[in-house]
Backbone of each chain as nested JSON, in Angstrom:
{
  "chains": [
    {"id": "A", "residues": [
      {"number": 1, "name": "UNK", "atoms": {"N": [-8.225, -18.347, -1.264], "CA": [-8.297, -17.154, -2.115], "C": [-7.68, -15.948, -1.394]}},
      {"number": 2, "name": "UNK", "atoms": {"N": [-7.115, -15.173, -2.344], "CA": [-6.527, -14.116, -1.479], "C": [-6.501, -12.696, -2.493]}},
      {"number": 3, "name": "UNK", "atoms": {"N": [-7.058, -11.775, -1.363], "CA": [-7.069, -10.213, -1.873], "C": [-6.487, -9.314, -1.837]}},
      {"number": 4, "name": "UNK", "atoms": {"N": [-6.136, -8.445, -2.426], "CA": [-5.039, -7.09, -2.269], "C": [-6.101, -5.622, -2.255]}},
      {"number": 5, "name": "UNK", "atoms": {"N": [-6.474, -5.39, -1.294], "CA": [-7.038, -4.117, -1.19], "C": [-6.101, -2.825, -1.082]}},
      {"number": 6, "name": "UNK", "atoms": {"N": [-6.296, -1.83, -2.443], "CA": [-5.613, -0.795, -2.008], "C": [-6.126, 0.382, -1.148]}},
      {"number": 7, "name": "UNK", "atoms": {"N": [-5.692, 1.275, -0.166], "CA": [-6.21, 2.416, 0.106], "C": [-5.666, 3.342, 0.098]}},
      {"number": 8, "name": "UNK", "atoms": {"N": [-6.269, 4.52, -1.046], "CA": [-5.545, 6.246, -0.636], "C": [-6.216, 6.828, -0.521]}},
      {"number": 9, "name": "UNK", "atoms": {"N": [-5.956, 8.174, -0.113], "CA": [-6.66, 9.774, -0.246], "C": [-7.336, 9.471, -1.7]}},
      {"number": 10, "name": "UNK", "atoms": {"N": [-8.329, 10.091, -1.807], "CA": [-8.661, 10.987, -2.863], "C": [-7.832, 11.858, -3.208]}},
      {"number": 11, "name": "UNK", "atoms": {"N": [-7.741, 12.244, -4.481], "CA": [-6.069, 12.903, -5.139], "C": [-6.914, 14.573, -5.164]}},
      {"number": 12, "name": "UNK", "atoms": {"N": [-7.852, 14.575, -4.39], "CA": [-8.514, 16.113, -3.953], "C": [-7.745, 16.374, -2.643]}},
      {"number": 13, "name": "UNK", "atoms": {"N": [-7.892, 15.337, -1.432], "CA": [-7.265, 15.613, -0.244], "C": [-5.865, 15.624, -0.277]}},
      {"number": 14, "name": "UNK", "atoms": {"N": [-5.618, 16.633, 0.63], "CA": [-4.584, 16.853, 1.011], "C": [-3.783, 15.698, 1.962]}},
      {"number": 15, "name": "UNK", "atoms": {"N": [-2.318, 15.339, 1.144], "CA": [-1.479, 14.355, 1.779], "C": [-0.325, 14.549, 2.921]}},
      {"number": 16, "name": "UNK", "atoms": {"N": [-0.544, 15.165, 3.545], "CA": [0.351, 15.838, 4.846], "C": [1.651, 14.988, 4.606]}},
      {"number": 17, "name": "UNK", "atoms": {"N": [1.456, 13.515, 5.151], "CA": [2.13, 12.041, 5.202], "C": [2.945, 12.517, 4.409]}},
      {"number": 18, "name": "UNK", "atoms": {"N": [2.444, 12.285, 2.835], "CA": [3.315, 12.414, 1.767], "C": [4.144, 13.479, 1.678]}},
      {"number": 19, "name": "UNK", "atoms": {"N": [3.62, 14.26, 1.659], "CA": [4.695, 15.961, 1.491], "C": [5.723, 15.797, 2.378]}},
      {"number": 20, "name": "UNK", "atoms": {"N": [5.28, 15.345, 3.551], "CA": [6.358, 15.452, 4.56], "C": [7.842, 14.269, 4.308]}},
      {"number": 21, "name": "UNK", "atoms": {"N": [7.502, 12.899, 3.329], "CA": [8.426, 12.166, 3.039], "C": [8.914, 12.673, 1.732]}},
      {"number": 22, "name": "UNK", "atoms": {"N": [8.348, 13.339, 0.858], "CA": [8.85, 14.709, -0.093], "C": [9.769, 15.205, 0.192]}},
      {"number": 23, "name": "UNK", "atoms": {"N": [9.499, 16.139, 1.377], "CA": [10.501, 16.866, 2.02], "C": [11.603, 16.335, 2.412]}},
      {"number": 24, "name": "UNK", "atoms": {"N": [11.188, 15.752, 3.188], "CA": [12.709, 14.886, 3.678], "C": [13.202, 14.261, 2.59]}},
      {"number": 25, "name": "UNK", "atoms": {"N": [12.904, 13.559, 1.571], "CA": [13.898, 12.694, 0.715], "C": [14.878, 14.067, -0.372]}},
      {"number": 26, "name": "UNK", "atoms": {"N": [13.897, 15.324, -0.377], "CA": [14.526, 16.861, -0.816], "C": [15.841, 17.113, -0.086]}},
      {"number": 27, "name": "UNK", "atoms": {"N": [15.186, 17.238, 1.168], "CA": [16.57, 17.28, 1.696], "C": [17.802, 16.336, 2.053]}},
      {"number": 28, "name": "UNK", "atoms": {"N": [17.252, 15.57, 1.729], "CA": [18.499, 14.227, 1.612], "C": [19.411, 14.209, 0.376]}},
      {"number": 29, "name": "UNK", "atoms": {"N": [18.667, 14.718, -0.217], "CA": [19.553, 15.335, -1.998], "C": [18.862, 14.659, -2.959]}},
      {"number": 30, "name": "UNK", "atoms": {"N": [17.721, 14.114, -3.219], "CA": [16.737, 13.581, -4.407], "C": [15.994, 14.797, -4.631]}},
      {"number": 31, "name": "UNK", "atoms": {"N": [16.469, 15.469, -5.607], "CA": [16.096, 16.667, -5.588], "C": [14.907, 16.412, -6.737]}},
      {"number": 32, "name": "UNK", "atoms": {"N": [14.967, 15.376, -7.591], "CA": [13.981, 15.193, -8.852], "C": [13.012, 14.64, -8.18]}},
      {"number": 33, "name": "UNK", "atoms": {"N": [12.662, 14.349, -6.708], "CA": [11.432, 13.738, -6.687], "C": [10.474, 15.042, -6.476]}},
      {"number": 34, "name": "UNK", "atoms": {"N": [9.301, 15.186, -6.868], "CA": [8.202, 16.364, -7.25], "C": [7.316, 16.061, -6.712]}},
      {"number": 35, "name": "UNK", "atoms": {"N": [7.026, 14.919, -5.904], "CA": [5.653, 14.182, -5.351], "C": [5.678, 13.407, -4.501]}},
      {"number": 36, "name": "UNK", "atoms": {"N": [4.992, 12.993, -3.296], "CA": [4.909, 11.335, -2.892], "C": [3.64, 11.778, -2.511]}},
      {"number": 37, "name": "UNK", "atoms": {"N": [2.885, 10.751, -2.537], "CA": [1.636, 10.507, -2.012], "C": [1.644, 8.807, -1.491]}},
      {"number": 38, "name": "UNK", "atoms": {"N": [1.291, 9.227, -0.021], "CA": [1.133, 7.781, 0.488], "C": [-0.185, 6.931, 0.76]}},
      {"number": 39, "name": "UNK", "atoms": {"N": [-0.466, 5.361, 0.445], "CA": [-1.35, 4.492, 0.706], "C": [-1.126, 3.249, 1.592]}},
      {"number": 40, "name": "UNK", "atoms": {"N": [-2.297, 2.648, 1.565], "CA": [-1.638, 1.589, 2.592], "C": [-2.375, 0.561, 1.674]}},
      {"number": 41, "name": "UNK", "atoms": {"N": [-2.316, -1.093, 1.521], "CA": [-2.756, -2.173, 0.958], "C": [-2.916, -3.507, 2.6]}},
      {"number": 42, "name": "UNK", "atoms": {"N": [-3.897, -4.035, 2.629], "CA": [-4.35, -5.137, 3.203], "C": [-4.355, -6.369, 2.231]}},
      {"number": 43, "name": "UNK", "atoms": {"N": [-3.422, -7.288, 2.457], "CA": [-3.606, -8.877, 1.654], "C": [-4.461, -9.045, 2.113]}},
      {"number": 44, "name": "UNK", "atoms": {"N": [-5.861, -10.137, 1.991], "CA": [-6.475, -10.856, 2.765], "C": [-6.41, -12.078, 2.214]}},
      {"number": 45, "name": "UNK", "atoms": {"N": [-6.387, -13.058, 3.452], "CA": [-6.845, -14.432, 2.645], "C": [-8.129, -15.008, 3.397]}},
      {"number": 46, "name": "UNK", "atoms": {"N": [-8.568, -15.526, 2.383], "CA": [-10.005, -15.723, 2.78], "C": [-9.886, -17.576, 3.196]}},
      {"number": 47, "name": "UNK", "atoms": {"N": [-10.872, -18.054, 3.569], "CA": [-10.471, -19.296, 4.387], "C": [-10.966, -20.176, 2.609]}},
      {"number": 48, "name": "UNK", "atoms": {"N": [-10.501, -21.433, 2.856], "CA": [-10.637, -22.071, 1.797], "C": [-12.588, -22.317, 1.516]}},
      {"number": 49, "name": "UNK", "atoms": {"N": [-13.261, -22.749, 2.481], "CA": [-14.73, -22.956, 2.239], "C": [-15.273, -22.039, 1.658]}},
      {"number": 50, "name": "UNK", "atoms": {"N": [-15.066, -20.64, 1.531], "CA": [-15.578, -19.413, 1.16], "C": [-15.579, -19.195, -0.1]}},
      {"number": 51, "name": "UNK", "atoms": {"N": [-16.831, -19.534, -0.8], "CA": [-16.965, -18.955, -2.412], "C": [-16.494, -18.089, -2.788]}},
      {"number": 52, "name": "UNK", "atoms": {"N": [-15.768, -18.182, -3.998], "CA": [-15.387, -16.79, -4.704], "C": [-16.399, -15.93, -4.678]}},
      {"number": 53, "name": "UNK", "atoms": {"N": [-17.635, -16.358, -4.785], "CA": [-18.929, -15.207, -4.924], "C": [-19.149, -14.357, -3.882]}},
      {"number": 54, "name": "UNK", "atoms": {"N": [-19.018, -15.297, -2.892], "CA": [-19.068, -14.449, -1.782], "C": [-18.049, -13.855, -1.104]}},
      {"number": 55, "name": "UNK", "atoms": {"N": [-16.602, -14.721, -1.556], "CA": [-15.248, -14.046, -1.191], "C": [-15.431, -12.284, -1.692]}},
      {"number": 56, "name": "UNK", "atoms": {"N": [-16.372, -12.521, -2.663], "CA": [-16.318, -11.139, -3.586], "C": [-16.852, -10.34, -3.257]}},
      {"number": 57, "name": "UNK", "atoms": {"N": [-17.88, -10.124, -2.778], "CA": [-18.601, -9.793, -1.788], "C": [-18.201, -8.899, -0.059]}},
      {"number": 58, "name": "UNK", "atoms": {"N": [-17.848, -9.976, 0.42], "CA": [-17.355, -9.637, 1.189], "C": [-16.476, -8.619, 1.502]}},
      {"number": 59, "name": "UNK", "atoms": {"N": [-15.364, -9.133, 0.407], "CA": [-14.236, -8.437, 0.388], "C": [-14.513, -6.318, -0.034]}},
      {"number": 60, "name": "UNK", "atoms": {"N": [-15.674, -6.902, -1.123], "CA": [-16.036, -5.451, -1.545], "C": [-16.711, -4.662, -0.186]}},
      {"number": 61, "name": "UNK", "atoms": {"N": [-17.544, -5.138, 0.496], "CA": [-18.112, -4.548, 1.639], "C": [-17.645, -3.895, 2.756]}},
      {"number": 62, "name": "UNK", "atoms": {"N": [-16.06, -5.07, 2.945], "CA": [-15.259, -4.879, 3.725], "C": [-14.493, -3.797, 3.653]}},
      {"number": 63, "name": "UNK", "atoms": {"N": [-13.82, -3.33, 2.175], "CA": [-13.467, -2.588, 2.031], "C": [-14.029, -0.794, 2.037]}},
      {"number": 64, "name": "UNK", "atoms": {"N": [-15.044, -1.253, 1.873], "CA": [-15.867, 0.332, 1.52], "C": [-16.776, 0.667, 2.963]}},
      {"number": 65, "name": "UNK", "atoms": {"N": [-16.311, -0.295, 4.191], "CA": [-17.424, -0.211, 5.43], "C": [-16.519, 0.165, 5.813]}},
      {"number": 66, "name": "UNK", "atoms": {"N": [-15.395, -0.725, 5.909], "CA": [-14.031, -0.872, 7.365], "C": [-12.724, -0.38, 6.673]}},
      {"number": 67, "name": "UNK", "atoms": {"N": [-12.324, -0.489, 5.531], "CA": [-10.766, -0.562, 5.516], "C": [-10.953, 1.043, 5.112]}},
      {"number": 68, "name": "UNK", "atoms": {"N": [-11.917, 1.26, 3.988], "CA": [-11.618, 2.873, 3.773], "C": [-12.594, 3.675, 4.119]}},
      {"number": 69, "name": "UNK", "atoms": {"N": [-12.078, 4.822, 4.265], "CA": [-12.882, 6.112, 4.963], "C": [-13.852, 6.504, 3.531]}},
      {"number": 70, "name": "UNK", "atoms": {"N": [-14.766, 6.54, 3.217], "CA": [-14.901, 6.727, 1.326], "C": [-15.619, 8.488, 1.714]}},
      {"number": 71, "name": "UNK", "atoms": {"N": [-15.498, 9.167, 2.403], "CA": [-15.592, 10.809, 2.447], "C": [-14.111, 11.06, 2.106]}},
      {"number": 72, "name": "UNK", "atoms": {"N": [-12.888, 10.617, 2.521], "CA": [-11.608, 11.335, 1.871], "C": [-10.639, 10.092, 1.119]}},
      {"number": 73, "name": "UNK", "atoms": {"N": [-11.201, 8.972, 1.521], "CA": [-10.257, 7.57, 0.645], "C": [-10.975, 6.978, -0.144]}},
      {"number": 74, "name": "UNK", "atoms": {"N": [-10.358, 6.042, -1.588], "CA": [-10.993, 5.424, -2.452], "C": [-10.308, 4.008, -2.435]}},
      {"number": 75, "name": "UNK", "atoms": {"N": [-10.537, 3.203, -2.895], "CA": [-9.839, 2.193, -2.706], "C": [-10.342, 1.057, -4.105]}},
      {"number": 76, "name": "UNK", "atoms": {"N": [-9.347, 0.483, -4.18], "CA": [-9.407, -0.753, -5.638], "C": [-8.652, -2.384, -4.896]}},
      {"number": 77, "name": "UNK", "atoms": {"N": [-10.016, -2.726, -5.488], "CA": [-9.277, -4.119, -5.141], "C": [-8.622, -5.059, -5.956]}},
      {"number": 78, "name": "UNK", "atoms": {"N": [-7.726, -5.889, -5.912], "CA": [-7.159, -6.785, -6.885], "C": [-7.477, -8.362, -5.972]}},
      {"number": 79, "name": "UNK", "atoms": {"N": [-7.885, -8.955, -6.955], "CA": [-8.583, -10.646, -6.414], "C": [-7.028, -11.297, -7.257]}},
      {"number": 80, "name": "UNK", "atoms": {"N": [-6.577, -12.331, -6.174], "CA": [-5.096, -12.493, -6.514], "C": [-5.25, -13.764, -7.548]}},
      {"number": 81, "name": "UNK", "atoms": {"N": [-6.085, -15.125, -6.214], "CA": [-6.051, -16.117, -7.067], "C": [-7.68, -17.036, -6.241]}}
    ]},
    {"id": "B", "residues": [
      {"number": 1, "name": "UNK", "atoms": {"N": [7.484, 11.175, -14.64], "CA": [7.264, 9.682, -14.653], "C": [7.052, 9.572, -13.064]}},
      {"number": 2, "name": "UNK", "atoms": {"N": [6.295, 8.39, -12.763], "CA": [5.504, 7.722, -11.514], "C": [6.347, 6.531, -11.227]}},
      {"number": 3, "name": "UNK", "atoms": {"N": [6.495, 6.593, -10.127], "CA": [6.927, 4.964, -9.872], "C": [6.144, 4.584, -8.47]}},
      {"number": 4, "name": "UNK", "atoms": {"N": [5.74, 3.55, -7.79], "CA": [5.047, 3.203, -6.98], "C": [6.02, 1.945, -5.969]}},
      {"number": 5, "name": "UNK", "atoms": {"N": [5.878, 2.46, -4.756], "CA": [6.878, 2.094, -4.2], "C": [5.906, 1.119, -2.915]}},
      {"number": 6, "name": "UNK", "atoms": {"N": [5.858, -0.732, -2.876], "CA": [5.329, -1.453, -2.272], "C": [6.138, -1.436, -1.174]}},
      {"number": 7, "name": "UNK", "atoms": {"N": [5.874, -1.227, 0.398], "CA": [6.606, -1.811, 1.391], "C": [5.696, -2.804, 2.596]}},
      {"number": 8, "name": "UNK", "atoms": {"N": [5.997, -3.947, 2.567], "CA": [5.626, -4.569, 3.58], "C": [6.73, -5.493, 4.447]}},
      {"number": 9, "name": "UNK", "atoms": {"N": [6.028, -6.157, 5.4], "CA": [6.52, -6.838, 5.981], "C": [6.916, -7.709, 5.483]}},
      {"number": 10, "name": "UNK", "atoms": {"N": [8.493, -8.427, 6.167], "CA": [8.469, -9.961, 5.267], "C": [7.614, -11.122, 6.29]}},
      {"number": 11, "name": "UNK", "atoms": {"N": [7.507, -11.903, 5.133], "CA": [6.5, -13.278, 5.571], "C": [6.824, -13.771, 7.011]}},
      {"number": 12, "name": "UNK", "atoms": {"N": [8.343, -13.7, 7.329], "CA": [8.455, -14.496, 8.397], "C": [8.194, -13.273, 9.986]}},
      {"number": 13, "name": "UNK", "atoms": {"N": [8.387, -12.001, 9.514], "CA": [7.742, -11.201, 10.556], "C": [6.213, -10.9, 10.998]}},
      {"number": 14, "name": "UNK", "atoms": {"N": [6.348, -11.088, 12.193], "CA": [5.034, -10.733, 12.693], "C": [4.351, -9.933, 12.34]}},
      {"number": 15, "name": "UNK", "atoms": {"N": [2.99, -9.299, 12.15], "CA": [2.207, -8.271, 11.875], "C": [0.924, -8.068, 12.89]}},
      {"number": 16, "name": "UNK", "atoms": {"N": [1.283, -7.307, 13.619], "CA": [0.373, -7.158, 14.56], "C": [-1.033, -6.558, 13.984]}},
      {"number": 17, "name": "UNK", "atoms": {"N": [-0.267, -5.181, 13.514], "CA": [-1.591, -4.564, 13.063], "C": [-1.979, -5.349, 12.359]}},
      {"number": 18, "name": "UNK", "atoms": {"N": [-2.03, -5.717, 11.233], "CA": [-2.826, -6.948, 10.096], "C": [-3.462, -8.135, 11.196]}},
      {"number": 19, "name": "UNK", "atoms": {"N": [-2.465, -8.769, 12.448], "CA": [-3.632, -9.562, 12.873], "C": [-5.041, -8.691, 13.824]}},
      {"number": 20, "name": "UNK", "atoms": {"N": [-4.778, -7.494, 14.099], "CA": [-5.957, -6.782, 14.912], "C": [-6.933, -6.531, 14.061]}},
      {"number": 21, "name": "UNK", "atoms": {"N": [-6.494, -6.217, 12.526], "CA": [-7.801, -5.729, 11.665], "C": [-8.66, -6.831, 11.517]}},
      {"number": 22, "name": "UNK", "atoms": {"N": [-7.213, -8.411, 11.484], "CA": [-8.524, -9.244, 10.785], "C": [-9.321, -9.583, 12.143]}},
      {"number": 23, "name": "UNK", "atoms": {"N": [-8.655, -9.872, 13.469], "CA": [-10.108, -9.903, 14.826], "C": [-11.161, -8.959, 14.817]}},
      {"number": 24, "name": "UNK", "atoms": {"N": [-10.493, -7.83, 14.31], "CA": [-12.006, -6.994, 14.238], "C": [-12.517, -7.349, 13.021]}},
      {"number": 25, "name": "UNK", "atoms": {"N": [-12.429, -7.266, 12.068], "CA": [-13.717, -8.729, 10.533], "C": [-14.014, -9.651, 11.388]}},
      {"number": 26, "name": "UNK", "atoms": {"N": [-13.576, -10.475, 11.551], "CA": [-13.793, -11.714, 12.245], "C": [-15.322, -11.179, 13.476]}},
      {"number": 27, "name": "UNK", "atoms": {"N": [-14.883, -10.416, 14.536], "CA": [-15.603, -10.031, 15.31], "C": [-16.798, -8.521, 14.78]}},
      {"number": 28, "name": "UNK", "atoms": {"N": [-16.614, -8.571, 13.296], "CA": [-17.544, -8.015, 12.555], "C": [-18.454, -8.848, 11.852]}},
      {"number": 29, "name": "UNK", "atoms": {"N": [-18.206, -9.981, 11.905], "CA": [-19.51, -11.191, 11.7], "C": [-18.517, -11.77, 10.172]}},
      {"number": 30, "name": "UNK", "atoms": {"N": [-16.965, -11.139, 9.635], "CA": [-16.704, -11.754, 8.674], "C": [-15.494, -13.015, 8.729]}},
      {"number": 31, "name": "UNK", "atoms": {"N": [-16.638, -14.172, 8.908], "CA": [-15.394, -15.285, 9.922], "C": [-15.026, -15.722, 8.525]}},
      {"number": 32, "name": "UNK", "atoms": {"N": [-15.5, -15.52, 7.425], "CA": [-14.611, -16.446, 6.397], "C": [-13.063, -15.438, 5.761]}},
      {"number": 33, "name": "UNK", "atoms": {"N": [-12.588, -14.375, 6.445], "CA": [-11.245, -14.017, 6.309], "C": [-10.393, -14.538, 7.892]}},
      {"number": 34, "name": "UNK", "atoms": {"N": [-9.459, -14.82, 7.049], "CA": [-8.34, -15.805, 8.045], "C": [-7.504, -15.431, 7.817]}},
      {"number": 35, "name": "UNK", "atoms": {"N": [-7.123, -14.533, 7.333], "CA": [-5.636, -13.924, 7.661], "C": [-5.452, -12.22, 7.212]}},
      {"number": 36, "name": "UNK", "atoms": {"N": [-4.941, -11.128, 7.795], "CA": [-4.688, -9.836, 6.803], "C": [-3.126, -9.4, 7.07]}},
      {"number": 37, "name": "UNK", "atoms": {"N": [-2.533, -9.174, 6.405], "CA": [-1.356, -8.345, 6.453], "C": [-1.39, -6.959, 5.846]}},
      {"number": 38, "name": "UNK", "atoms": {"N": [-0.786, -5.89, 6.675], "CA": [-1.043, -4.433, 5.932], "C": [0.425, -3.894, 5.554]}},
      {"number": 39, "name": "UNK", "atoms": {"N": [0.599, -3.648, 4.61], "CA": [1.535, -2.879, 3.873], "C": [1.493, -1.285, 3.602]}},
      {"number": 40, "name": "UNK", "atoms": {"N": [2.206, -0.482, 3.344], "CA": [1.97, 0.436, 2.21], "C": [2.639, 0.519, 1.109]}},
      {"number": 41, "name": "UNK", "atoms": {"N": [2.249, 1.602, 0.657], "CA": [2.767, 2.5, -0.458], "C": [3.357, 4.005, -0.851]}},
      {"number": 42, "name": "UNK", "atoms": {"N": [4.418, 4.31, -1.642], "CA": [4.102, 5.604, -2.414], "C": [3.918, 5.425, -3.677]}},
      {"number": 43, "name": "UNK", "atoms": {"N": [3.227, 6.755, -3.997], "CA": [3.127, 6.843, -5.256], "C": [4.336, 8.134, -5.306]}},
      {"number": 44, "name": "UNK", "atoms": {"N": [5.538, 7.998, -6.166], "CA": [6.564, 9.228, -6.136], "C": [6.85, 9.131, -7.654]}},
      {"number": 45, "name": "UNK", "atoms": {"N": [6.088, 11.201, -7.539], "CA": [6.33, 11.525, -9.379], "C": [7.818, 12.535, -8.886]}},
      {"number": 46, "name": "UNK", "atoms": {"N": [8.013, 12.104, -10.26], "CA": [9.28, 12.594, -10.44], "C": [9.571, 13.819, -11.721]}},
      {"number": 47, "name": "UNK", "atoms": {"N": [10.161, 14.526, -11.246], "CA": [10.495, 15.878, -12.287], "C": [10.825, 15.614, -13.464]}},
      {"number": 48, "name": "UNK", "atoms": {"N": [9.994, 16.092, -14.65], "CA": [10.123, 15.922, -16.143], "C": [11.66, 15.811, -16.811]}},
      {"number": 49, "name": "UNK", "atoms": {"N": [12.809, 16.443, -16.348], "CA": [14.096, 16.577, -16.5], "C": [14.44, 15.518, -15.777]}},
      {"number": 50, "name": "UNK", "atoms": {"N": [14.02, 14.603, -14.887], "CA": [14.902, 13.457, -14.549], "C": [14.931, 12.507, -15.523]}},
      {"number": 51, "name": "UNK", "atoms": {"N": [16.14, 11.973, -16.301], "CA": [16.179, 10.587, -17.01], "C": [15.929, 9.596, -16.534]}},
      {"number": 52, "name": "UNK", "atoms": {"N": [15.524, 8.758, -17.149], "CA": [14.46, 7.398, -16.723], "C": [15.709, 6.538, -15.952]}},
      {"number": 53, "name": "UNK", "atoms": {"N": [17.186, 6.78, -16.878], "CA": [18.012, 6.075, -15.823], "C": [18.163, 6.364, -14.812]}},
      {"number": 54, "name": "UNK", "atoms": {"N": [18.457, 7.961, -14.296], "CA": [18.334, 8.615, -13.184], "C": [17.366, 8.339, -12.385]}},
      {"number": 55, "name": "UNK", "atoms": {"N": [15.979, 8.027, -12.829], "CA": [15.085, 7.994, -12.086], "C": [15.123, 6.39, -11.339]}},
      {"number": 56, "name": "UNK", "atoms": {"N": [15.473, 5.441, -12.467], "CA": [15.427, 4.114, -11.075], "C": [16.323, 4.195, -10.432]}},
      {"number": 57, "name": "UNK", "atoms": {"N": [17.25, 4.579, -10.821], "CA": [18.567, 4.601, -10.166], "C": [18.324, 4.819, -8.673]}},
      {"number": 58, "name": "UNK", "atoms": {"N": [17.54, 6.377, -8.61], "CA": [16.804, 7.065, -7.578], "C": [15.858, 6.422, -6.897]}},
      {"number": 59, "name": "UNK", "atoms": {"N": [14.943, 5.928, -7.382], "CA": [14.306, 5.069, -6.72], "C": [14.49, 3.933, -6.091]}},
      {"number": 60, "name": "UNK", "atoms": {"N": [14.953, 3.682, -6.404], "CA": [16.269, 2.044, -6.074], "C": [16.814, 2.35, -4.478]}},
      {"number": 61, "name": "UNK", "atoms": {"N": [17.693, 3.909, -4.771], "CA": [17.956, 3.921, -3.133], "C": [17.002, 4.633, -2.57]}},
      {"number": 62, "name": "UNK", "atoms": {"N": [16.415, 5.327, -2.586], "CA": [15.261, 5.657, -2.204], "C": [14.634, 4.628, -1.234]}},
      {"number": 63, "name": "UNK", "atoms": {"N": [14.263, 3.226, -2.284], "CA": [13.179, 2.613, -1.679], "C": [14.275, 1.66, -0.657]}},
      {"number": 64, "name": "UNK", "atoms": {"N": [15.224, 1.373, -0.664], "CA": [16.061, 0.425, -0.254], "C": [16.922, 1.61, 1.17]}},
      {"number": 65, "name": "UNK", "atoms": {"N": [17.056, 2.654, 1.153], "CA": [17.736, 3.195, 2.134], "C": [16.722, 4.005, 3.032]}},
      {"number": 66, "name": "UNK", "atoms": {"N": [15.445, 4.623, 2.124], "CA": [14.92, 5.725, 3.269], "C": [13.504, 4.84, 3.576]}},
      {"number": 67, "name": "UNK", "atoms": {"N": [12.725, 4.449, 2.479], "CA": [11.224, 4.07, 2.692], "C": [11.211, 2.799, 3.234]}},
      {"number": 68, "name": "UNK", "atoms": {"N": [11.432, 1.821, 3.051], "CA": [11.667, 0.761, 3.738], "C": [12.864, 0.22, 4.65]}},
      {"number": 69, "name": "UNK", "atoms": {"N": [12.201, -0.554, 5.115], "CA": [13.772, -0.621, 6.766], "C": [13.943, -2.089, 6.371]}},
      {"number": 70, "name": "UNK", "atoms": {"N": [15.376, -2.815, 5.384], "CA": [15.922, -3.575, 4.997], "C": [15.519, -5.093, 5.866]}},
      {"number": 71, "name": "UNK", "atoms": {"N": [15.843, -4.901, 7.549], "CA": [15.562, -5.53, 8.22], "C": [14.605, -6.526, 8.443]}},
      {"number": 72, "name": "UNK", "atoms": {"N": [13.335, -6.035, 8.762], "CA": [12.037, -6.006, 8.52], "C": [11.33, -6.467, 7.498]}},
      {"number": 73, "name": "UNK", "atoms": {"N": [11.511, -5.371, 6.515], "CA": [10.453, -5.316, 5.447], "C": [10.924, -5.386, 4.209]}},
      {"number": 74, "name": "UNK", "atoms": {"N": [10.571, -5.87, 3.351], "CA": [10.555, -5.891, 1.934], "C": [10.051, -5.075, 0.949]}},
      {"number": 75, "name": "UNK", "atoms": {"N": [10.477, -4.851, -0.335], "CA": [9.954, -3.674, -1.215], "C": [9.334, -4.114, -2.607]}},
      {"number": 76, "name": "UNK", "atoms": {"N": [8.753, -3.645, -3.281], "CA": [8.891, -3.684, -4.863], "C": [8.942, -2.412, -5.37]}},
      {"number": 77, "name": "UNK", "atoms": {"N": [9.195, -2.314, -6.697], "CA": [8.984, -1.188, -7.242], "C": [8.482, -1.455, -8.559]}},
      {"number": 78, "name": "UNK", "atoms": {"N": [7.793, -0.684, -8.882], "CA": [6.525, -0.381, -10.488], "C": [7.02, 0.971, -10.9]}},
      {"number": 79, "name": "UNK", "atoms": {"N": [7.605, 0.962, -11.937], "CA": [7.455, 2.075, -12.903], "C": [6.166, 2.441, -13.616]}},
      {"number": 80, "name": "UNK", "atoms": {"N": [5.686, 3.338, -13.724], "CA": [4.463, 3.504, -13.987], "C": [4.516, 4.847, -15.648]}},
      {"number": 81, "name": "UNK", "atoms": {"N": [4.976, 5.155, -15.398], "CA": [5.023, 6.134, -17.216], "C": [6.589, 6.652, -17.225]}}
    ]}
  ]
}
């Protein structure tokens, strides 16, 4: 089984990251881009013995203990297969 | 309009960081994940006056010349409105 965890800012916090690849792609001459905001995603694959129930589990825990900060990041998971 | 810009590693490159997160799960008591790879993302809105052709067009080199490094890593792209 395998997971796609997303992680971003909260669209309250401020994206330094992003503005700054804003900027630069501005000055490169993409003058229509108005935004970037950046995230990061973790695949996981979970070992084959591992219940979906608990793949589910896990994965949710994992995400909201370890992968995201949840005072300034939110995160969504997608269960692949 | 939004478009969302996937960059990761390709399959046959190494991922260090993705294997350190998953030793630390693993050495967080979660032995049933066996593998992580980490990617990111943007999310890049684009100015109401850009045409939708303009806009993949833009995004296209965008994601292929500045955000991702050809070499390496691989891309997708999602149009999103």
């Amino acid at each position: 089984m395998t997971a796609r965890v997303f992680v971003s800012l909260k669209s309250t916090v401020l994206d330094p990251q992003g503005q700054t690849v804003r900027a630069a792609l501005n000055g490169l001459g993409y003058r229509g881009i108005s935004g970037v905001r950046q995230g990061k995603f973790f695949d996981i694959t979970l070992a084959p013995d591992v219940t979906p129930e608990q793949a589910r589990r896990d994965i949710e825990t994992v995400a909201h203990e370890v992968l995201a900060n949840p005072v300034i990041e939110e995160y969504r998971i997608e269960l692949l297969d």
